[in-house]
Biopython code that builds the backbone (N, CA, C, O; Angstrom):
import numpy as np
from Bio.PDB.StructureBuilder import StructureBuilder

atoms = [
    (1, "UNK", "N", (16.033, -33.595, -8.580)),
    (1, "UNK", "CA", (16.694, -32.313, -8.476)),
    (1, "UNK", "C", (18.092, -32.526, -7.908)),
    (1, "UNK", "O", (18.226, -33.120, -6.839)),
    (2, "UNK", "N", (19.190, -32.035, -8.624)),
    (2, "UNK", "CA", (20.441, -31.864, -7.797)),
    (2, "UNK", "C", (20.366, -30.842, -6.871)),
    (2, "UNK", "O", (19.745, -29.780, -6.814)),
    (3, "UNK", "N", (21.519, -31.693, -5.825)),
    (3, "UNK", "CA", (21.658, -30.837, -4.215)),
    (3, "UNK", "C", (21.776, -29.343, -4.695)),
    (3, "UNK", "O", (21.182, -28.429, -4.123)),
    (4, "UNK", "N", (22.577, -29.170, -5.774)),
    (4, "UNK", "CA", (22.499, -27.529, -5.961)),
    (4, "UNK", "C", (21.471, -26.859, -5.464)),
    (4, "UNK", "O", (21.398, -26.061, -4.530)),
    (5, "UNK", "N", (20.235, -27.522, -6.625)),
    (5, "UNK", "CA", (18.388, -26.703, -6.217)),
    (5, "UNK", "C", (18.114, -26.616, -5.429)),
    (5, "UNK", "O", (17.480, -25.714, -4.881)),
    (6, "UNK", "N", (18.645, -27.879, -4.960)),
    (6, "UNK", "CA", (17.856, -27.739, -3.031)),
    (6, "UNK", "C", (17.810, -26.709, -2.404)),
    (6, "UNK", "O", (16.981, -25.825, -2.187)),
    (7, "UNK", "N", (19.535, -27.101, -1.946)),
    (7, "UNK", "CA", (19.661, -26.098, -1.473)),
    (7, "UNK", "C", (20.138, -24.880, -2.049)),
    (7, "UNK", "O", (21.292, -24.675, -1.672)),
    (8, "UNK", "N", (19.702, -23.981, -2.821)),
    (8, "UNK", "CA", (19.033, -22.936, -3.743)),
    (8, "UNK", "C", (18.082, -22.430, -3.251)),
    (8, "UNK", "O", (18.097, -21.210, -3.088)),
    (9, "UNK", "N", (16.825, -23.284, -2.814)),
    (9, "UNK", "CA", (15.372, -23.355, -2.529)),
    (9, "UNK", "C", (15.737, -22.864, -1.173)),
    (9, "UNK", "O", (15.900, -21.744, -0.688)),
    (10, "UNK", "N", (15.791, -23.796, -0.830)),
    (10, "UNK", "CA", (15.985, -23.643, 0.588)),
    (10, "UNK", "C", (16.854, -22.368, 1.320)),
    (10, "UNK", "O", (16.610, -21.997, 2.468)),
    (11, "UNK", "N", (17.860, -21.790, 0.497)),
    (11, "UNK", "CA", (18.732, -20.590, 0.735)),
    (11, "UNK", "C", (17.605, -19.259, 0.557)),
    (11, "UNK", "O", (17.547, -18.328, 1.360)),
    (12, "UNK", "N", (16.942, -19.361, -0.380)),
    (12, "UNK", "CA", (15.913, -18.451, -0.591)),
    (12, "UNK", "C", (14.773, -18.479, 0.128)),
    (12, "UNK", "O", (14.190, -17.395, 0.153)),
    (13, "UNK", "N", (14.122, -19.603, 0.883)),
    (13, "UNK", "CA", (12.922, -19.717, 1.524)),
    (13, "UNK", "C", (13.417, -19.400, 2.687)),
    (13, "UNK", "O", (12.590, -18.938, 3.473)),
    (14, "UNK", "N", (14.988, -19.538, 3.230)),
    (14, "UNK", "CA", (15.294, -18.976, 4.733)),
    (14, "UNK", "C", (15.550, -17.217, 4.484)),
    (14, "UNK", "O", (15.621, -16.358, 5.363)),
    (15, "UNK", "N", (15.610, -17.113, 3.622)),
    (15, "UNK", "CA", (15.910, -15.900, 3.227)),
    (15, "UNK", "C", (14.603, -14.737, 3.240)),
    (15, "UNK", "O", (14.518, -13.560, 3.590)),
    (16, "UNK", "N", (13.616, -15.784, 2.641)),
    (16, "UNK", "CA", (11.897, -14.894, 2.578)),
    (16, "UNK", "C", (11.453, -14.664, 4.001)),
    (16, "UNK", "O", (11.012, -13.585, 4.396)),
    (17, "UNK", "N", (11.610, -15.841, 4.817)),
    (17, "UNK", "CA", (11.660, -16.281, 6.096)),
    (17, "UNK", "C", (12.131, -14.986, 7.185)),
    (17, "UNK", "O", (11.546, -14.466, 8.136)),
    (18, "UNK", "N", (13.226, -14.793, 6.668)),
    (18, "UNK", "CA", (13.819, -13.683, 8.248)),
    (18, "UNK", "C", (13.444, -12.210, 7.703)),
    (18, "UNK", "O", (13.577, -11.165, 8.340)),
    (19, "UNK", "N", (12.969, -12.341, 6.449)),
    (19, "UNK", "CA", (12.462, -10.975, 5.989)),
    (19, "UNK", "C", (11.319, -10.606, 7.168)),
    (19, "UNK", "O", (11.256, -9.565, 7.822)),
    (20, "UNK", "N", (10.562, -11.609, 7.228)),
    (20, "UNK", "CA", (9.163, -11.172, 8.008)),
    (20, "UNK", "C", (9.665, -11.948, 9.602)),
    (20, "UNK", "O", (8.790, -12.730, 9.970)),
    (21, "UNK", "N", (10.741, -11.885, 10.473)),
    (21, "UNK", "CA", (11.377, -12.410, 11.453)),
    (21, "UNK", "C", (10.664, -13.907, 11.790)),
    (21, "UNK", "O", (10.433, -14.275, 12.942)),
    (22, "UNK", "N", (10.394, -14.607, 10.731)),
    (22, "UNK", "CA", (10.146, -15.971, 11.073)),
    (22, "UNK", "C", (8.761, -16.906, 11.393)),
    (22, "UNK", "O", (8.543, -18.083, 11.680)),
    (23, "UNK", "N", (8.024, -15.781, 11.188)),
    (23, "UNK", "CA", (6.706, -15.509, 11.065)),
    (23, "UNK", "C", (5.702, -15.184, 9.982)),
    (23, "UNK", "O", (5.513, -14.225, 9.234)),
    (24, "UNK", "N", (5.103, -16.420, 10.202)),
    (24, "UNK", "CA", (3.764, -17.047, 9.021)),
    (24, "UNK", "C", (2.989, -16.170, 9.388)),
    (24, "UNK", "O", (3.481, -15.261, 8.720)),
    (25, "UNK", "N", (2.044, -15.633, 9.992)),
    (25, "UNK", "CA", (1.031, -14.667, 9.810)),
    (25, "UNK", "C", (1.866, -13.358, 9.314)),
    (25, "UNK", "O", (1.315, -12.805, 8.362)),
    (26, "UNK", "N", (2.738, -12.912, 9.627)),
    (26, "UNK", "CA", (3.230, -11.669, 9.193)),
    (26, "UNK", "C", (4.000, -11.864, 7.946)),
    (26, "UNK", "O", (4.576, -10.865, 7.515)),
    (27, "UNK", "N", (4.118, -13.004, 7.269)),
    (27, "UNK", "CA", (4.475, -13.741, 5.767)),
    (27, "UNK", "C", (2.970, -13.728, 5.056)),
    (27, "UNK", "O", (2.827, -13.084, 4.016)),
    (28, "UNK", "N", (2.154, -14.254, 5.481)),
    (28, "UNK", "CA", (0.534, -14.231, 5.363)),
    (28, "UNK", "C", (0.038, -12.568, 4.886)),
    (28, "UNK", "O", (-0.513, -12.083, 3.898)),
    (29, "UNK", "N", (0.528, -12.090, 6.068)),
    (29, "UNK", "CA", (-0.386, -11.009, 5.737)),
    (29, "UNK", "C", (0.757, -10.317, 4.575)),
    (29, "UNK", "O", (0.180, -9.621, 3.741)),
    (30, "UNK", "N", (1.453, -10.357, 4.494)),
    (30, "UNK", "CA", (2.547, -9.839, 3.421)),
    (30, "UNK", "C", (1.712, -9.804, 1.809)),
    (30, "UNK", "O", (1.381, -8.912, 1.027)),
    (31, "UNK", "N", (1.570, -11.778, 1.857)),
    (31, "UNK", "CA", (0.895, -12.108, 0.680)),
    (31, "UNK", "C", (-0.692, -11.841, 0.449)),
    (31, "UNK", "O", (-1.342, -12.149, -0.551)),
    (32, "UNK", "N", (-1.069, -11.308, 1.411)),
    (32, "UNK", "CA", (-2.424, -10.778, 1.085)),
    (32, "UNK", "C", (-2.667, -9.073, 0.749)),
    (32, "UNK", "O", (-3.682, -8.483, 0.380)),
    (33, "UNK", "N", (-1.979, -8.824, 0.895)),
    (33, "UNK", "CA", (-1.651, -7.088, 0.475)),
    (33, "UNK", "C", (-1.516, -7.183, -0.839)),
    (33, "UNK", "O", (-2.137, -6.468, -1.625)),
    (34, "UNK", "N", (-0.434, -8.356, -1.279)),
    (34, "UNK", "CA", (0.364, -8.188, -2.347)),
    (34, "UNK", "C", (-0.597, -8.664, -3.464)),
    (34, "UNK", "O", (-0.573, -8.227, -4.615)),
    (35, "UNK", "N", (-1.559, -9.734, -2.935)),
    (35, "UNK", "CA", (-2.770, -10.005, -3.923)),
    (35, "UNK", "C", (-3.284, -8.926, -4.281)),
    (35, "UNK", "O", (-3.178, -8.347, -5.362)),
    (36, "UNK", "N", (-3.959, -8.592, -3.191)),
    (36, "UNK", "CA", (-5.109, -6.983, -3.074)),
    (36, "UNK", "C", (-4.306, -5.570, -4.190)),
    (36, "UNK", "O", (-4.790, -4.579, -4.736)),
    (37, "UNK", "N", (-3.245, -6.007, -4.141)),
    (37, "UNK", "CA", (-2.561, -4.709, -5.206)),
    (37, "UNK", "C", (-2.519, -5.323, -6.360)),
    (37, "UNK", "O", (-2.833, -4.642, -7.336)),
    (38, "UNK", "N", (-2.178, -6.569, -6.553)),
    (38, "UNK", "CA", (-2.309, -6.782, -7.966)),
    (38, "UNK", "C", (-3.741, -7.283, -8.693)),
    (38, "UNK", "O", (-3.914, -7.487, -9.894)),
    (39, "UNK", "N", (-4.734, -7.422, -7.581)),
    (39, "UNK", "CA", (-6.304, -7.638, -8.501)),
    (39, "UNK", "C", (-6.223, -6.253, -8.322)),
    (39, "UNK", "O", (-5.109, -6.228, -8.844)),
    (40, "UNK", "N", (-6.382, -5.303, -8.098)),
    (40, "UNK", "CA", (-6.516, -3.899, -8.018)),
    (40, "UNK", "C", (-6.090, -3.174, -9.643)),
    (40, "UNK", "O", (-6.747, -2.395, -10.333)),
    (41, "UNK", "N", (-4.835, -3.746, -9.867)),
    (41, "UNK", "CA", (-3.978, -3.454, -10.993)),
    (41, "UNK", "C", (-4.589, -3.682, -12.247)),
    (41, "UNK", "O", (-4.600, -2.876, -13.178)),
    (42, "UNK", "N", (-5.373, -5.423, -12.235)),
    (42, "UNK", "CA", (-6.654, -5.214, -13.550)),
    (42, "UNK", "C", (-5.313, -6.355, -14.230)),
    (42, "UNK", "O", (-5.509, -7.210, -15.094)),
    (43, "UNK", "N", (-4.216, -6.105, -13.671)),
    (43, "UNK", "CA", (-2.892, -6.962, -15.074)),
    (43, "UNK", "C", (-3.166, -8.084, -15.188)),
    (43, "UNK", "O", (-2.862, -8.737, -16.186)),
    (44, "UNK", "N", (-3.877, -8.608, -14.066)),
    (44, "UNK", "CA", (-3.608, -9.975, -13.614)),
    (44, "UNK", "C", (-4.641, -10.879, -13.404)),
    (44, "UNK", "O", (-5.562, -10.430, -12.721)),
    (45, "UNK", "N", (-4.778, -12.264, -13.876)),
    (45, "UNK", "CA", (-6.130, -12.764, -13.429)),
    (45, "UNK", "C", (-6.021, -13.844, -12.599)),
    (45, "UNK", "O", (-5.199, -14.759, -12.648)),
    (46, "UNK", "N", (-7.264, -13.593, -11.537)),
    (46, "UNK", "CA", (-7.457, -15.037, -10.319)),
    (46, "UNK", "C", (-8.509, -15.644, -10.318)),
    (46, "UNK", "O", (-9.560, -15.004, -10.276)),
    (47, "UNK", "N", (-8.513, -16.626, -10.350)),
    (47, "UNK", "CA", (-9.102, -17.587, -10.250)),
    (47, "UNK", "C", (-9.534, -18.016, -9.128)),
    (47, "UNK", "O", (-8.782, -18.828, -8.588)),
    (48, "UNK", "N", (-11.014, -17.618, -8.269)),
    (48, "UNK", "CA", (-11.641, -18.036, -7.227)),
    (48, "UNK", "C", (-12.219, -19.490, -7.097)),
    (48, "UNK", "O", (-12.659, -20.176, -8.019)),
    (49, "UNK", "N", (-12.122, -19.862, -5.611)),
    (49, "UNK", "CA", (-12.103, -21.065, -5.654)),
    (49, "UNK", "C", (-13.579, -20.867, -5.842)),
    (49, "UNK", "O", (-13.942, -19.707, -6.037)),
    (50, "UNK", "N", (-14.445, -21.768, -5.815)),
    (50, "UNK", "CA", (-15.970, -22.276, -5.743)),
    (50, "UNK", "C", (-16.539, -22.001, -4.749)),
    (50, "UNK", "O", (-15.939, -22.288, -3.713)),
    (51, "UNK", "N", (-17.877, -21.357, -4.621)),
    (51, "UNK", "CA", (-18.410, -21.377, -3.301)),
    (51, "UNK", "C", (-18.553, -22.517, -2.637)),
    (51, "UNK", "O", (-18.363, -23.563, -3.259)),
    (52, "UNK", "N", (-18.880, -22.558, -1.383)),
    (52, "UNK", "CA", (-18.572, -23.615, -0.593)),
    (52, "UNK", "C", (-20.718, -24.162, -1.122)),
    (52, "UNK", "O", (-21.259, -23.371, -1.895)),
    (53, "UNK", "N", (-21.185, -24.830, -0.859)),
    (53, "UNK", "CA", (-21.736, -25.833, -1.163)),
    (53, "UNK", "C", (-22.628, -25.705, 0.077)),
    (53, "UNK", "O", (-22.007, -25.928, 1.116)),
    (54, "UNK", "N", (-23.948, -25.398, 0.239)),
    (54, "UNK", "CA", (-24.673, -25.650, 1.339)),
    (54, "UNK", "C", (-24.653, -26.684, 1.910)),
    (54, "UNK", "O", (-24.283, -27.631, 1.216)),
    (55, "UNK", "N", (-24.946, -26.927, 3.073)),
    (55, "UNK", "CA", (-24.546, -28.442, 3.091)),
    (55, "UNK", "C", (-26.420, -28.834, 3.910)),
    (55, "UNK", "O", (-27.175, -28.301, 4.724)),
    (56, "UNK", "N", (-26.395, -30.138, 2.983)),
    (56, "UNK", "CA", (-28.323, -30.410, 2.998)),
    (56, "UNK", "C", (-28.552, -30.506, 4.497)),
    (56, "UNK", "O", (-27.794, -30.930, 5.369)),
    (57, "UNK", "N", (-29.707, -30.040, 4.581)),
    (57, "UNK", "CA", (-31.084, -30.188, 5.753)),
    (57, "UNK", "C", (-31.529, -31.400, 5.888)),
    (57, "UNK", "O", (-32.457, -31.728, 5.148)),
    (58, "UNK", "N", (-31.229, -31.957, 6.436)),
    (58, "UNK", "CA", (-32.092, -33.354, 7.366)),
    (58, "UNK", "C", (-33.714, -33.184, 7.017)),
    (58, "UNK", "O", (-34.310, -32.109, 6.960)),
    (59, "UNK", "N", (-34.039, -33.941, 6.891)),
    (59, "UNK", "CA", (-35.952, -34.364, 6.849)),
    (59, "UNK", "C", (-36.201, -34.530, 8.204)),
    (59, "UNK", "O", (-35.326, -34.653, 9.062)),
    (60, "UNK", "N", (-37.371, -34.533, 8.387)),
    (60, "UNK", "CA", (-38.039, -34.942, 9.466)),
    (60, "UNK", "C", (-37.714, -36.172, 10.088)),
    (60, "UNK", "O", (-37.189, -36.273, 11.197)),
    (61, "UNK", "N", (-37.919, -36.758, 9.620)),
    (61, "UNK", "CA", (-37.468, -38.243, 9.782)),
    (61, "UNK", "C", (-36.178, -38.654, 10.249)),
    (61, "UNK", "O", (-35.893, -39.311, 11.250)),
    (62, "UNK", "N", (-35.210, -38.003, 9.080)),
    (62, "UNK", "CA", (-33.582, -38.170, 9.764)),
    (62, "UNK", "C", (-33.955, -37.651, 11.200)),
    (62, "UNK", "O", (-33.976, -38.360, 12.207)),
    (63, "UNK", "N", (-34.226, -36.414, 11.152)),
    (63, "UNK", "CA", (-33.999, -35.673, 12.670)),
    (63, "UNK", "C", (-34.496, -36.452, 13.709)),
    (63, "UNK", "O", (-34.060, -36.288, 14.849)),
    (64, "UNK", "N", (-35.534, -37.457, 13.410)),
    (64, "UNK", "CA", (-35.769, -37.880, 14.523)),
    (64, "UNK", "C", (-35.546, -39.533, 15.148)),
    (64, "UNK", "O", (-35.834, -40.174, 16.159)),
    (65, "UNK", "N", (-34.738, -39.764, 13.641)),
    (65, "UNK", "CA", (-33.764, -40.806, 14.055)),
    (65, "UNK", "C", (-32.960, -40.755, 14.777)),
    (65, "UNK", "O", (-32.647, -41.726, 15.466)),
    (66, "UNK", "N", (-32.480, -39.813, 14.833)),
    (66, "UNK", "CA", (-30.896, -39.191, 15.712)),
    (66, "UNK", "C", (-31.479, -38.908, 17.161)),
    (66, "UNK", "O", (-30.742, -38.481, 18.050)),
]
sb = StructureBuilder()
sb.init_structure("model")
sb.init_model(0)
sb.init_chain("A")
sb.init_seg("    ")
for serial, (resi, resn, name, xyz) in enumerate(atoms, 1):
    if name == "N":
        sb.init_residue(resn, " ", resi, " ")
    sb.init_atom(name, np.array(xyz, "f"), 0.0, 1.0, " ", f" {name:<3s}", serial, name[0])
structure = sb.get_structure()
C-alpha cells in the first residue's frame, strides 16, 4: 500500500475514534445497535458463528486419576 492509504486509513479510524470520545465499549456498543437494525431490516444476511461444542465428561477412571 502507498503512504497515501495509510495514512487515509488511519485519518479515518482517528476520525471513527473521537466520534465515540476514544472509547471501545462505546464504539462496541455503537456496532451492536447497528447490527440489531440491520438483521431487523431482513436486507441483509449474517452468518453465525457455530455453537460452541460441549466440551466431554471425564469417565470414572479419568476422574480418579486426577
Amino acid at each position: 500500500m502507498a503512504n497515501y492509504e495509510i495514512d487515509e486509513i488511519r485519518r479515518i479510524r482517528r476520525e471513527i475514534s473521537a466520534r465515540f470520545d476514544h472509547d471501545a465499549s462505546k464504539l462496541g456498543e455503537y456496532y451492536r445497535k447497528l447490527e440489531e437494525e440491520y438483521r431487523k431490516s431482513g436486507k441483509y444476511k449474517f452468518v453465525d458463528p457455530p455453537p460452541e461444542k460441549p466440551k466431554a465428561e471425564k469417565s470414572k477412571d479419568e476422574e480418579a486419576a486426577d
